[in-house]
C-alpha positions, 0 to 999 in steps of 0.5 A, spaced: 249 794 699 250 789 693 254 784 692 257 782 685 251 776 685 245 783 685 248 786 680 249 781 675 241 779 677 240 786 675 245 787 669 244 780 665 236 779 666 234 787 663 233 783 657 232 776 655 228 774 660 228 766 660 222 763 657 221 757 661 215 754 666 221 756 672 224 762 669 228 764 676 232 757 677 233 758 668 236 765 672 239 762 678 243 757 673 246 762 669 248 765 675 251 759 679 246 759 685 239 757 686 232 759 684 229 760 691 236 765 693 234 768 686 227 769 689 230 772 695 235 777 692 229 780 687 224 780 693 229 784 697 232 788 692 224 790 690 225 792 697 230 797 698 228 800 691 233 798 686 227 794 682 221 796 680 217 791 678 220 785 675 215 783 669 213 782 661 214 789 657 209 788 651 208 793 645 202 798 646 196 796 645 198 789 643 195 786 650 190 791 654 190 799 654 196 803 656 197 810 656 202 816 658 199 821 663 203 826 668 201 831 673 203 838 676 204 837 683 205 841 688 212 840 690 211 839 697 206 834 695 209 830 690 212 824 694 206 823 697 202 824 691 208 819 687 207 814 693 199 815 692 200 813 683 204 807 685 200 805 690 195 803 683 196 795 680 195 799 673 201 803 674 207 800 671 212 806 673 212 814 675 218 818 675 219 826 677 221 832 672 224 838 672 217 842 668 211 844 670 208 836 669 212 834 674 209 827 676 209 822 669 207 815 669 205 809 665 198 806 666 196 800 665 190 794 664 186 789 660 181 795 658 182 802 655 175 803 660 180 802 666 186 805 665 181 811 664 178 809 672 185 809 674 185 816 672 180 819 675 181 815 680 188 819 682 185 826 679 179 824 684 184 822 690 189 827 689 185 833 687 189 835 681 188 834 674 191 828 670 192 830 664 194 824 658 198 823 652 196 818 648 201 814 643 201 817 636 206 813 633 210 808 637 218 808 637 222 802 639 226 804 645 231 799 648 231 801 656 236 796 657 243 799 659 250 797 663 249 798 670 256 797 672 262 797 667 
C-alpha cells in the first residue's frame, strides 16, 4: 500500500534526480521528511516491486556497451527464465510481450566483451537462444510519465 509521500517518491524523481554529494536528503527536503525515510521508502518499495532500479540512464554507448536482446521462452518457463535474466547486474530491465520474442531486456556494462558474456551467459543457463538487436539509430525517448493524476 502507498501513501501520498511513496507516490510523490515515485512521481517527481522520475527525472531531475538531484546532482548533489547526498542526493536522497536533497530528495527528502523537496518532500518535506528525512534522508534515511527517503532510504527506507525506495528500499522497500524496491521490495515490493514498484521500482526497479534507482540509478543514472546515460546515452548508448556513450559510458560502456549496452544492447537489446529477447528471447522466446516457453511460456511455462518464463517466470523462471525472467527471474534467472534479472538475477545478472548487467541486466538493467526485462519485460514480456505478446509475440514469439516474448522476454526482452536491456544489457549492460563497462565492455562490449561483457555484455556479449552476460549473453551467453543466459543462453547457456536457460538452454534458449538470445538473440540481439543492436542500436542502429538512436532516438530520445522520455520514460518519465504521471503516475497519479
Amino acid at each position: 500500500m502507498m501513501d501520498e509521500l511513496d507516490r510523490r517518491l515515485l512521481d517527481e524523481f522520475q527525472r531531475g534526480f538531484p546532482l548533489d554529494p547526498r542526493p536522497y536528503a536533497a530528495m527528502a527536503d523537496r518532500l518535506g521528511c528525512t534522508e534515511g525515510e527517503v532510504l527506507e521508502r525506495l528500499s522497500r518499495l524496491k521490495g515490493q516491486g514498484a521500482v526497479a532500479r534507482v540509478g543514472a540512464t546515460f546515452r548508448p554507448h556513450r559510458v560502456g556497451s549496452s544492447t537489446l536482446a529477447a528471447m522466446a521462452v516457453p511460456e511455462e518457463r518464463l517466470e523462471g527464465v525472467a527471474a534467472l535474466v534479472d538475477g545478472f547486474e548487467e541486466v538493467n530491465h526485462n519485460y514480456q510481450r505478446a509475440h514469439r520474442l516474448n522476454l526482452w531486456f536491456v544489457v549492460t556494462a563497462p565492455t562490449r566483451e561483457r555484455v556479449e558474456g552476460v549473453m551467453v551467459a543466459i543462453s547457456r543457463a536457460t538452454g534458449l537462444e538470445v538473440q540481439e538487436f543492436p542500436l542502429v539509430r538512436a532516438h530520445r525517448l522520455d520514460l518519465g510519465f504521471p503516475l497519479w493524476n
